[in-house]
KEKE-3310 file (N, C-alpha, C; in steps of 0.2 Angstrom, whole numbers, plus 5000, padded with zeros to 4 digits):
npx = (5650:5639:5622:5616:5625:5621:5608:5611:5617:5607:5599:5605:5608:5596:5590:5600:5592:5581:5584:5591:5577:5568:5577:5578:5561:5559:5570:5563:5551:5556:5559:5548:5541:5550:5544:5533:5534:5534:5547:5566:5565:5555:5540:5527:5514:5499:5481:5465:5452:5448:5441:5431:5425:5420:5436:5441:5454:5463:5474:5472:5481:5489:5497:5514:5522:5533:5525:5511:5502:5505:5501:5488:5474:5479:5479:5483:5487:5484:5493:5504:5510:5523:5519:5514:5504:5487:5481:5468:5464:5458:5464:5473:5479:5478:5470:5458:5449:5434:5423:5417:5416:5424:5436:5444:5457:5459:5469:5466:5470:5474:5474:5482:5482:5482:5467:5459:5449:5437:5432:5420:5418:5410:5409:5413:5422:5417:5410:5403:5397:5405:5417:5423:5436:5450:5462:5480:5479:5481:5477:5466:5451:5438:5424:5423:5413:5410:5400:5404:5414:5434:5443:5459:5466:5480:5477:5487:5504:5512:5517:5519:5530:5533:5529:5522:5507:5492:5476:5460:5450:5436:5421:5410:5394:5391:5380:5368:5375:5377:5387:5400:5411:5423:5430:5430:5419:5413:5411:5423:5428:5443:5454:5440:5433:5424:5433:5438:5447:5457:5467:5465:5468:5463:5466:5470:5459:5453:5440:5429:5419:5407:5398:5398:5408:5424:5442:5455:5467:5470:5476:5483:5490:5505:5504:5498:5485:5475:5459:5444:5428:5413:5398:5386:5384:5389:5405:5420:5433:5446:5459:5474:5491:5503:5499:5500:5488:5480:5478:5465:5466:5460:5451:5448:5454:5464:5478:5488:5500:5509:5523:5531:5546:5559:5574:5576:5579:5571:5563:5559:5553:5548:5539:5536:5521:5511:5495:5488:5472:5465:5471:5480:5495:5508:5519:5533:5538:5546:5554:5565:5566:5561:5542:5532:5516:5499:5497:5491:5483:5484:5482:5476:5488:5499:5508:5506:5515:5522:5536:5550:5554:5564:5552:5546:5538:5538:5532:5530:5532:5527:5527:5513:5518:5530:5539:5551:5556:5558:5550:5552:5539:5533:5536:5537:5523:5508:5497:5489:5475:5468:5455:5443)
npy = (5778:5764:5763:5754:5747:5756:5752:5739:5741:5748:5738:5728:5737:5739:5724:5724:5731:5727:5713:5717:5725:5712:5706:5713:5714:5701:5699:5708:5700:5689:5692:5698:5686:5681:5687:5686:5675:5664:5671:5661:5650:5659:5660:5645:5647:5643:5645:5647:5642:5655:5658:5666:5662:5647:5637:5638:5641:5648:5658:5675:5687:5699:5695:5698:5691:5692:5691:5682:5680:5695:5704:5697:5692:5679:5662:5653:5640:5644:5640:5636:5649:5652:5642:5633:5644:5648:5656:5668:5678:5691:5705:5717:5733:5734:5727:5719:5707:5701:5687:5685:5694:5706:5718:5729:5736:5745:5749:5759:5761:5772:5784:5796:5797:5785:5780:5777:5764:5757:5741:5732:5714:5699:5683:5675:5682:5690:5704:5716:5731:5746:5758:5777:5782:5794:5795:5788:5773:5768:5762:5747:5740:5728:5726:5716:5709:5709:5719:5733:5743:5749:5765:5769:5783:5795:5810:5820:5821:5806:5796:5792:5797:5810:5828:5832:5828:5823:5814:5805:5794:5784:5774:5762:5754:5740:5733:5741:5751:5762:5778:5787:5796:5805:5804:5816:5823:5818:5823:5831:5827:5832:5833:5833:5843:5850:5850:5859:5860:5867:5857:5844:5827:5809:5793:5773:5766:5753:5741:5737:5724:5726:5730:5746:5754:5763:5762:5774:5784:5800:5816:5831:5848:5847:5832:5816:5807:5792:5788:5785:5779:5781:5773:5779:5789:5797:5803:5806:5803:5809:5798:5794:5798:5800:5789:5780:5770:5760:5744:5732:5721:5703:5701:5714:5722:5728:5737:5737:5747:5760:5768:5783:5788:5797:5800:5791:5788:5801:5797:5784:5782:5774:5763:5745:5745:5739:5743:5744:5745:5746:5750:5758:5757:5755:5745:5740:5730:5717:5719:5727:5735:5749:5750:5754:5751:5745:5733:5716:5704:5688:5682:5683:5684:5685:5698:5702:5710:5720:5722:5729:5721:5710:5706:5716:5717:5708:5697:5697:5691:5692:5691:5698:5702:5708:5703:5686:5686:5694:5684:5678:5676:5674:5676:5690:5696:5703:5716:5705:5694:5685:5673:5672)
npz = (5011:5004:4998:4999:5008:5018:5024:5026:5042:5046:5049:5055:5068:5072:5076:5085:5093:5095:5104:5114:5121:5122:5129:5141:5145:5148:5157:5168:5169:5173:5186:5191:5194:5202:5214:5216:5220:5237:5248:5248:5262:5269:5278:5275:5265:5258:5247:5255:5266:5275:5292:5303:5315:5323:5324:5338:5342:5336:5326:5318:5305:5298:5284:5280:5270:5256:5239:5233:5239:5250:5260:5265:5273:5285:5293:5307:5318:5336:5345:5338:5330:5319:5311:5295:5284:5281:5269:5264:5252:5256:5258:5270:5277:5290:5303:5313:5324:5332:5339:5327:5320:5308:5306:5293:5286:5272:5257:5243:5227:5217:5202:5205:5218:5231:5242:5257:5266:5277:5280:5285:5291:5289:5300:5287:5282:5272:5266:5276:5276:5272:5275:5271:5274:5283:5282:5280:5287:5304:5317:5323:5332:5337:5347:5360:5360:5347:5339:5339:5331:5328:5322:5318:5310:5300:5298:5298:5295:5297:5308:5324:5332:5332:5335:5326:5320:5315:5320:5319:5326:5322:5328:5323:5324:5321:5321:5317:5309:5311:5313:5322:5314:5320:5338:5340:5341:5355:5371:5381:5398:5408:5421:5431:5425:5413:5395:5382:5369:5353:5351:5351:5350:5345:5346:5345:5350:5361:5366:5381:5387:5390:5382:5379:5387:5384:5378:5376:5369:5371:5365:5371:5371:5371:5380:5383:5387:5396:5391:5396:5389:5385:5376:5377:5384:5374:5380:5384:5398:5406:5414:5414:5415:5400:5391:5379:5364:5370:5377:5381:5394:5392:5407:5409:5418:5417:5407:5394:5386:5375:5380:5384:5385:5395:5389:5379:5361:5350:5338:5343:5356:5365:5377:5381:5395:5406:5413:5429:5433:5441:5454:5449:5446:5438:5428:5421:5406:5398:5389:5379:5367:5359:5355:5344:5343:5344:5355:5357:5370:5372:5380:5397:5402:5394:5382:5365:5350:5336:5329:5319:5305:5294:5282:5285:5298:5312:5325:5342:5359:5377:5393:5403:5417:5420:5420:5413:5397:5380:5366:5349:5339:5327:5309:5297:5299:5306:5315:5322:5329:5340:5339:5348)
capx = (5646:5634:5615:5616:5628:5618:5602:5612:5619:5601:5596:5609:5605:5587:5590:5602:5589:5576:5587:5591:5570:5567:5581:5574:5558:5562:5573:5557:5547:5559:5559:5540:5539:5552:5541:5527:5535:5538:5554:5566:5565:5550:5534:5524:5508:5494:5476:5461:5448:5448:5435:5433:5423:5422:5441:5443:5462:5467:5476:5473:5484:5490:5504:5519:5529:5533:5521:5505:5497:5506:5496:5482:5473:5481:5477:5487:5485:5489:5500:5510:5511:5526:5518:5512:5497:5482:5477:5461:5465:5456:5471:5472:5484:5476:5466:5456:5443:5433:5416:5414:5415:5432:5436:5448:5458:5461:5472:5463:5475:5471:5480:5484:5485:5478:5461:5457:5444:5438:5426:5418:5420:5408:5414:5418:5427:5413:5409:5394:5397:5412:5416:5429:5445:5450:5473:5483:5477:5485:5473:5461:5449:5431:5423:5423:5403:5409:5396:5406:5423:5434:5450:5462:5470:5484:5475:5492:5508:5511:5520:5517:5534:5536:5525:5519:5503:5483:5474:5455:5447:5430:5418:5404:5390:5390:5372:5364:5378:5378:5395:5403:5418:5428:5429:5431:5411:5411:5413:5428:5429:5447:5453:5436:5429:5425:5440:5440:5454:5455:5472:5463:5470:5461:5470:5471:5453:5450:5434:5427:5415:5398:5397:5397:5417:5430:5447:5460:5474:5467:5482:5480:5496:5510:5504:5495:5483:5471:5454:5438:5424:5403:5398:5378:5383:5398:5408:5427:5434:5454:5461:5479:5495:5506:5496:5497:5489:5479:5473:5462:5465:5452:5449:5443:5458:5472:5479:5495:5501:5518:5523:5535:5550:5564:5581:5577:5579:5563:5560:5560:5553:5540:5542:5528:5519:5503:5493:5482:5467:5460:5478:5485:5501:5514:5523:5537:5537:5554:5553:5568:5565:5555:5537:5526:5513:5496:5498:5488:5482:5485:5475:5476:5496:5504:5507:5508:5515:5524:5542:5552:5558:5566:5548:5543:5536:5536:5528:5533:5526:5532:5524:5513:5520:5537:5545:5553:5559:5554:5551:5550:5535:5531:5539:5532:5516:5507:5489:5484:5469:5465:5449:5439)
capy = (5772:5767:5766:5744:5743:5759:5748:5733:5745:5752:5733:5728:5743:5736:5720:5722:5736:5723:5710:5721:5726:5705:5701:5718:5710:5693:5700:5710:5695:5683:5696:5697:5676:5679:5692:5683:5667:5666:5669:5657:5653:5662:5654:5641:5649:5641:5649:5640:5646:5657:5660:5670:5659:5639:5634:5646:5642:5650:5666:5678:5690:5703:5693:5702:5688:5694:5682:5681:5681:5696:5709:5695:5688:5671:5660:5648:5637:5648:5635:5635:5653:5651:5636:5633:5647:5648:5663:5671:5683:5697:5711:5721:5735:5733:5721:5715:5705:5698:5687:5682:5698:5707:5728:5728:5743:5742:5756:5761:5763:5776:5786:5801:5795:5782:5784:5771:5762:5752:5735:5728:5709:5694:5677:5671:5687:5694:5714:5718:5738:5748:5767:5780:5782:5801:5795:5781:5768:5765:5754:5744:5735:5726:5726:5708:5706:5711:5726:5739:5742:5757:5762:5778:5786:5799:5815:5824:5815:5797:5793:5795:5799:5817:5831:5836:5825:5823:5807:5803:5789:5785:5770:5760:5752:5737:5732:5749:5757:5772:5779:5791:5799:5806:5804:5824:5824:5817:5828:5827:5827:5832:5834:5834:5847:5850:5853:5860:5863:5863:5852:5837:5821:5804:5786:5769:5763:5747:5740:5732:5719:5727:5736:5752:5756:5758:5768:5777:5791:5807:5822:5838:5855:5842:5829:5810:5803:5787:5791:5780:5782:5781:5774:5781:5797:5800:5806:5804:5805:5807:5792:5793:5801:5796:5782:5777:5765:5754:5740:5730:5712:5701:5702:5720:5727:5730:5740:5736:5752:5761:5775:5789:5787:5801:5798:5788:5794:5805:5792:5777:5785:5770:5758:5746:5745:5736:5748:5741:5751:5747:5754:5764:5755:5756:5738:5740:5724:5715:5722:5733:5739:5753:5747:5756:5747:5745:5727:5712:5702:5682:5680:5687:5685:5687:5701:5701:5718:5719:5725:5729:5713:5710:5708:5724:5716:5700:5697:5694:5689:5694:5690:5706:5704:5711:5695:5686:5689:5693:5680:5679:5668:5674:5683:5692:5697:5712:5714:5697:5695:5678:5669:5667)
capz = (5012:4998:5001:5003:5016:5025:5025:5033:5047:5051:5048:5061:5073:5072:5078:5090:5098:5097:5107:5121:5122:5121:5134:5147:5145:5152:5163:5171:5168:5177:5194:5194:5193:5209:5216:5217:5225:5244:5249:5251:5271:5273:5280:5271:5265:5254:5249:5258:5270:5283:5295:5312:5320:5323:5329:5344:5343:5329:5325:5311:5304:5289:5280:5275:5266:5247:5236:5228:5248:5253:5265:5263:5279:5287:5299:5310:5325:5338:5348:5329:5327:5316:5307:5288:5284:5276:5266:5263:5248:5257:5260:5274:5281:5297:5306:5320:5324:5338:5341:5320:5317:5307:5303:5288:5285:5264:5253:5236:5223:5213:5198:5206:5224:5237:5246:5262:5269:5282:5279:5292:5288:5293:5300:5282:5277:5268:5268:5275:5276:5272:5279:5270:5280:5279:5280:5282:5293:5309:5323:5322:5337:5338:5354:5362:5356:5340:5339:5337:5326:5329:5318:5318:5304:5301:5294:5296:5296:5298:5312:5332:5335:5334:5338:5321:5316:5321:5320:5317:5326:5323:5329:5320:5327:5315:5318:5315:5304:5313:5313:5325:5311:5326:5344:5342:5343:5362:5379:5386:5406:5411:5429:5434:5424:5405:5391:5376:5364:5347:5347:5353:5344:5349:5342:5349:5355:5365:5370:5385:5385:5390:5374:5382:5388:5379:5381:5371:5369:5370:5366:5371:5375:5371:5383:5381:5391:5394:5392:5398:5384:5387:5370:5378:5384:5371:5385:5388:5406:5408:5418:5417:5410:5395:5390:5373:5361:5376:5376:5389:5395:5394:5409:5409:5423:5416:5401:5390:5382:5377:5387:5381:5392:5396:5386:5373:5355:5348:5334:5346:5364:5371:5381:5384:5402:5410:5420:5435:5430:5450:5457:5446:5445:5429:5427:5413:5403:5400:5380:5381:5362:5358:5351:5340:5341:5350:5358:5358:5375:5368:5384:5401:5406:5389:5376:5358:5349:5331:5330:5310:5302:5285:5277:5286:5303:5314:5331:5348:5362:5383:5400:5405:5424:5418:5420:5408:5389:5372:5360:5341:5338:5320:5305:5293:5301:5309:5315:5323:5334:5344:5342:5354)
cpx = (5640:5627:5612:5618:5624:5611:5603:5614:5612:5599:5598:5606:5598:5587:5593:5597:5580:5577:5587:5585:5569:5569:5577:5567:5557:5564:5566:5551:5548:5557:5552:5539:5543:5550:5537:5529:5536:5547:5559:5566:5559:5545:5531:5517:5504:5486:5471:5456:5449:5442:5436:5427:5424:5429:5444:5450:5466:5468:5475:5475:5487:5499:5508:5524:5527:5531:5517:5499:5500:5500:5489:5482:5476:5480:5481:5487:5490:5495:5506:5510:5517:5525:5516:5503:5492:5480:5471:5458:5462:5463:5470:5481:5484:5472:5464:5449:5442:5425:5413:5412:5422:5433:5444:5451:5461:5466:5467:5468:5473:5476:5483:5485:5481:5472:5462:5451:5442:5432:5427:5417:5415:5412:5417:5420:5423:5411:5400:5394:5406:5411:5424:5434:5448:5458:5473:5481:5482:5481:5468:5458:5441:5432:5421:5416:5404:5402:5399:5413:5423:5440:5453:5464:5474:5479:5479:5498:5509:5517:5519:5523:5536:5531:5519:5512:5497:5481:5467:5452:5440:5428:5413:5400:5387:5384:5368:5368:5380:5385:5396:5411:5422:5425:5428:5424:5410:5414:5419:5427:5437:5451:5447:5429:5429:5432:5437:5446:5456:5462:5472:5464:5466:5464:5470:5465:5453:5444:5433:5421:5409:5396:5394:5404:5418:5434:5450:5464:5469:5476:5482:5487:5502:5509:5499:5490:5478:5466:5449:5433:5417:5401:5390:5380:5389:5400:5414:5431:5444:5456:5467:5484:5500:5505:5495:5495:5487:5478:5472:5463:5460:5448:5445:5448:5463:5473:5485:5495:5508:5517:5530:5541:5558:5570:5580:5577:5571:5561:5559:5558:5549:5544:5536:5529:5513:5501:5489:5478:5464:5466:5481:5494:5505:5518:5526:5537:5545:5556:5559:5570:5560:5549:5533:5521:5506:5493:5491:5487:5482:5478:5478:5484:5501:5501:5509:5511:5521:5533:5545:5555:5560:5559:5544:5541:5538:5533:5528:5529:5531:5527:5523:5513:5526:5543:5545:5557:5557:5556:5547:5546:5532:5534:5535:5524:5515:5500:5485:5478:5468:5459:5447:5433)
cpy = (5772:5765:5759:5744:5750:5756:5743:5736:5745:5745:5730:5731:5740:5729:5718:5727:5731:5716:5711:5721:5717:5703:5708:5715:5704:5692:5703:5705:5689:5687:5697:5691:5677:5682:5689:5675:5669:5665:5664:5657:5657:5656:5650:5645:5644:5644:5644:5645:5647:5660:5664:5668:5650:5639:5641:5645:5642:5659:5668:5684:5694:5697:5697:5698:5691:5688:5683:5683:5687:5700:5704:5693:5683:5670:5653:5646:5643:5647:5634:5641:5655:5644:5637:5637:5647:5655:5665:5675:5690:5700:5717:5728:5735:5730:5719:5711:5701:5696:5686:5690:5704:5715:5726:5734:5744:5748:5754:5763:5766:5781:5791:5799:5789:5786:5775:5770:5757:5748:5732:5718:5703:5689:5672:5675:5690:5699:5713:5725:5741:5757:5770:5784:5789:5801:5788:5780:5766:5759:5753:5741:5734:5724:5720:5704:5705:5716:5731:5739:5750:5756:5768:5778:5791:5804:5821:5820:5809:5796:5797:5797:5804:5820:5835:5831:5827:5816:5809:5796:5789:5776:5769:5756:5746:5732:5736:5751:5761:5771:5786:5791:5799:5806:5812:5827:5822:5822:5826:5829:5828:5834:5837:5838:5846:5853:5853:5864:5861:5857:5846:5832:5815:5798:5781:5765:5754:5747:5735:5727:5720:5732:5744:5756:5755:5763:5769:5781:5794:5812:5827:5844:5848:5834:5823:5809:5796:5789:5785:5784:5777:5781:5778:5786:5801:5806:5801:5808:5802:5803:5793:5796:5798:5789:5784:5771:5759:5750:5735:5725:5712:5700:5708:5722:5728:5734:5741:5742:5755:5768:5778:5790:5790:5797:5794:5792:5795:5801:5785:5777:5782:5766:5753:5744:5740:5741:5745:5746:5750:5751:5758:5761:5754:5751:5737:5733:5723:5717:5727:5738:5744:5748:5751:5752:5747:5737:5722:5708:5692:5681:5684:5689:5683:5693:5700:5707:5716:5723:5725:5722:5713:5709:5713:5722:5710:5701:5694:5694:5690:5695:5699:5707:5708:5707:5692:5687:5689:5689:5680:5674:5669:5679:5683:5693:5701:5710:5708:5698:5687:5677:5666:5670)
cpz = (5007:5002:5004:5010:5023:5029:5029:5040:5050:5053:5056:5069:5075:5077:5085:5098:5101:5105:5112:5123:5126:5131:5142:5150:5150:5158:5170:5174:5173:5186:5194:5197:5202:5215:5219:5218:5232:5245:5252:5261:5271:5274:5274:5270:5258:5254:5251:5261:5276:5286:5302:5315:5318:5326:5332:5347:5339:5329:5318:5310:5297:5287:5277:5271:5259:5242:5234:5236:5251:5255:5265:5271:5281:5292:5300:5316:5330:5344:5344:5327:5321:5310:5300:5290:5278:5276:5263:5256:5249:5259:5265:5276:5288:5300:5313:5319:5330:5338:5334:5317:5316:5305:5301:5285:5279:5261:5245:5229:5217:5207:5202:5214:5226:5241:5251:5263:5272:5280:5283:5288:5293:5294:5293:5277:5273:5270:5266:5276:5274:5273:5275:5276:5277:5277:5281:5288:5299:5317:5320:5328:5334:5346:5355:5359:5350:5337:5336:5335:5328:5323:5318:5314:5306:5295:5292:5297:5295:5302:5321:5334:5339:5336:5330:5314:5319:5316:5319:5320:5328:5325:5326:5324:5321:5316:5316:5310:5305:5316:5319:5320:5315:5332:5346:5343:5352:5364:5379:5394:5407:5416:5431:5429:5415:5402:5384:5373:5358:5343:5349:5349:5349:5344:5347:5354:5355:5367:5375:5385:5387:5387:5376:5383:5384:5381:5376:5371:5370:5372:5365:5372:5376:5375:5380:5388:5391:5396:5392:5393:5386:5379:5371:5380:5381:5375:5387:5395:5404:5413:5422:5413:5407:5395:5381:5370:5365:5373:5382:5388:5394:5399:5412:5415:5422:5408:5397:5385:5380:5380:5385:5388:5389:5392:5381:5367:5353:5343:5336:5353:5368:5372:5383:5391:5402:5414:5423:5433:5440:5454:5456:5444:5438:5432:5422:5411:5401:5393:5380:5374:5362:5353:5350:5338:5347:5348:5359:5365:5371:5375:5392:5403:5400:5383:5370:5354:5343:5333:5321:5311:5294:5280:5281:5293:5306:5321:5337:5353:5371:5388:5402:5411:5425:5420:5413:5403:5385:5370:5353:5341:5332:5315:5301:5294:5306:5310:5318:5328:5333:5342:5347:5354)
residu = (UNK:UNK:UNK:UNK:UNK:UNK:UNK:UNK:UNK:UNK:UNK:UNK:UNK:UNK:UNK:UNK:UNK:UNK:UNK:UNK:UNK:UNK:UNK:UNK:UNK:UNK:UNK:UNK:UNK:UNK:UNK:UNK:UNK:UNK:UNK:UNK:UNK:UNK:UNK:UNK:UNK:UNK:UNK:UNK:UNK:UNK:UNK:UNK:UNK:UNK:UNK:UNK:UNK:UNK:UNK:UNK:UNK:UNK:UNK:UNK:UNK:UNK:UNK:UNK:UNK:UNK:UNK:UNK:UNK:UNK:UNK:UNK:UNK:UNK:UNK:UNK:UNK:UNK:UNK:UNK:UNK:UNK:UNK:UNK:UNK:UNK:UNK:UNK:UNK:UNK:UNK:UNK:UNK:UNK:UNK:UNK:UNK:UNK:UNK:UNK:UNK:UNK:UNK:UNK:UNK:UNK:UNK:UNK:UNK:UNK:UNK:UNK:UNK:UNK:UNK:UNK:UNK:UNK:UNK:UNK:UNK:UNK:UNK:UNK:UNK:UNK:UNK:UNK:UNK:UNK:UNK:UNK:UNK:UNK:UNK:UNK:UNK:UNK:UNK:UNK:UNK:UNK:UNK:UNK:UNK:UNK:UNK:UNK:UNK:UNK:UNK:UNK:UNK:UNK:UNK:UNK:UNK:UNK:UNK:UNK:UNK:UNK:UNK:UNK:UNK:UNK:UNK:UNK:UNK:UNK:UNK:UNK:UNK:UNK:UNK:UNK:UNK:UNK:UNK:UNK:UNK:UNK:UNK:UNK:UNK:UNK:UNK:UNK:UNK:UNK:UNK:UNK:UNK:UNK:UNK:UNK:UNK:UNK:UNK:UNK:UNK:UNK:UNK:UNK:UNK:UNK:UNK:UNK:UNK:UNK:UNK:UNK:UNK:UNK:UNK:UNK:UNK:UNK:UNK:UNK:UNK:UNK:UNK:UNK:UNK:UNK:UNK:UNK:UNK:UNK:UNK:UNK:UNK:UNK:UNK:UNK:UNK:UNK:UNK:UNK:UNK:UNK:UNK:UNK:UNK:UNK:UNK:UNK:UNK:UNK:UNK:UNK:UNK:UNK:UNK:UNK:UNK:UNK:UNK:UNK:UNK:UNK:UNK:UNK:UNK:UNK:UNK:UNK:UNK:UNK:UNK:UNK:UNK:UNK:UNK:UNK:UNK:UNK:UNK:UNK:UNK:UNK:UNK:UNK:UNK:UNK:UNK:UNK:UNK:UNK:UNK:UNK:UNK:UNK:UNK:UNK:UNK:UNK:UNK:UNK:UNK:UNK:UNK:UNK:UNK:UNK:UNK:UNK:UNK:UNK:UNK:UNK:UNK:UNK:UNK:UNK:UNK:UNK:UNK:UNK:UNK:UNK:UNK:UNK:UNK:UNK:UNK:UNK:UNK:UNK:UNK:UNK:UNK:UNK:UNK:UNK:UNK:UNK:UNK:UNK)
# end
């Protein structure tokens, strides 16, 4: 081969190596472009303002559709829970908000790993404080006043399922600042008397509405319970057993939780319930899937609670007398909390 035609070979080779780069390129370029569109058939989202005060019949919630708004805030009439949303651009993994005021549970993307953290959020999404979050974020609540935020995380694990995790949930006092890290700093009261142990997990806090109560898991010697919490004499008092993940009506007497129930499989073991906190009574709910999830009160005689969906969540809803059926009233979305 003489030393001309080796030059057009390499010349060649060059070109067609350039080609392939070019068309990769493109190809990457084009699946971004469709990346960051909504999918066909998913919800209508557009960007705009969201507020957590003013119209007291609106939902807000994490966006899961795949787009430019995903994981973002949105908000939607909450008679038109499957209607066209409005996005905020703040992003959350986890979400609650009550009373104009929002706690926002973020990932930090970092080179070597993720870090979290929680932003307490005023009524027009703006961070007035932020707290580092020690794992992945799992609940989220503000007390009815909006005073106080709580939020749990996984410090080992990530998942309620099995037996091999611990959790972290702390509380803020979002006029003062003052933080309580862990629940693991309060008393506990159990049958009666003091407990201590050092396998105590606490997740899932609810508040009541004279910014004092609040309730939550507490898991101790393989067992769960519902624990009533004194934010003034940080002192927890065992309730009830196998209670996970409460949460209070608005009326302040009852508690929607799931509950770990014999023969189901170990990756899938709840069920949710209602418990009368003045009787004591367990009312399964007519949900006949497992729910991971700690449930929303839309208002006093319905539930709201996330279940998997093709964009990772959606959101149903099911009478909390155990009558009825579930219904799908939103896809692609997790996290919501009512305005009121």
């Amino acid at each position: 081969m003489t030393l001309r035609t080796r030059i057009l070979v390499l010349i060649s080779a060059l070109v067609v190596l350039a080609g392939v780069a070019t068309a990769s390129v493109l190809h990457a370029s084009a699946r971004a472009d469709r990346r960051n569109q909504t999918q066909p058939g998913g919800p209508k989202i557009t960007a705009g303002t969201v507020a957590l005060t003013g119209d007291q019949s609106r939902m807000v919630f994490r966006n899961m559709a795949w787009g430019p708004h995903r994981d973002e805030l949105t908000t939607v009439p909450a008679s038109d829970p499957s209607g066209p949303r409005t996005a905020s651009k703040v992003k959350c993994l986890r979400f609650y908000a009550a009373s104009g005021t929002g706690v926002c549970l973020q990932a930090v993307h970092g080179a070597v790993q993720d870090t979290y953290r929680a932003v307490i959020l005023d009524a027009h999404l703006h961070e007035t404080a932020r707290y580092d979050v020690p794992g992945i974020p799992s609940r989220a609540r503000v007390s009815p006043s909006g005073r106080y935020a709580a939020w749990t995380a996984f410090v080992g694990g990530d998942s309620y399922a099995g037996t091999n995790f611990s959790t972290r949930a702390a509380i803020v006092d979002t006029r003062t600042g003052k933080l309580t890290p862990s629940l693991e700093a309060y008393r506990v009261m159990k049958d009666g008397r003091m407990y201590d142990a050092a396998d105590v997990n606490f997740w899932g806090v609810t508040f009541a509405g004279d910014d004092r109560t609040f309730y939550a898991t507490l898991a101790t010697k393989g067992k769960t319970y519902l624990i009533r919490g004194d934010l003034r004499t940080r002192t927890v008092t065992t309730v009830h057993t196998n209670v996970e993940c409460p949460s209070l009506s608005p009326d302040g007497t009852r508690i929607a939780f799931k509950k770990r129930v014999k023969g189901l499989p170990k990756d899938a073991p709840w069920h949710l319930y209602v418990l009368d906190l003045h009787t004591m009574r367990e009312t399964p709910l007519a949900e006949p899937r497992s729910v991971d999830d700690q449930a929303v009160w839309r208002d006093d005689h319905t539930i709201v609670y996330a279940l998997p969906g093709d964009y990772g969540a959606d959101l149903y809803t099911v009478p909390s007398d155990g009558t009825g059926k579930p219904r799908r009233i939103s896809t692609a979305a997790v996290s919501p909390a009512y305005l009121r």
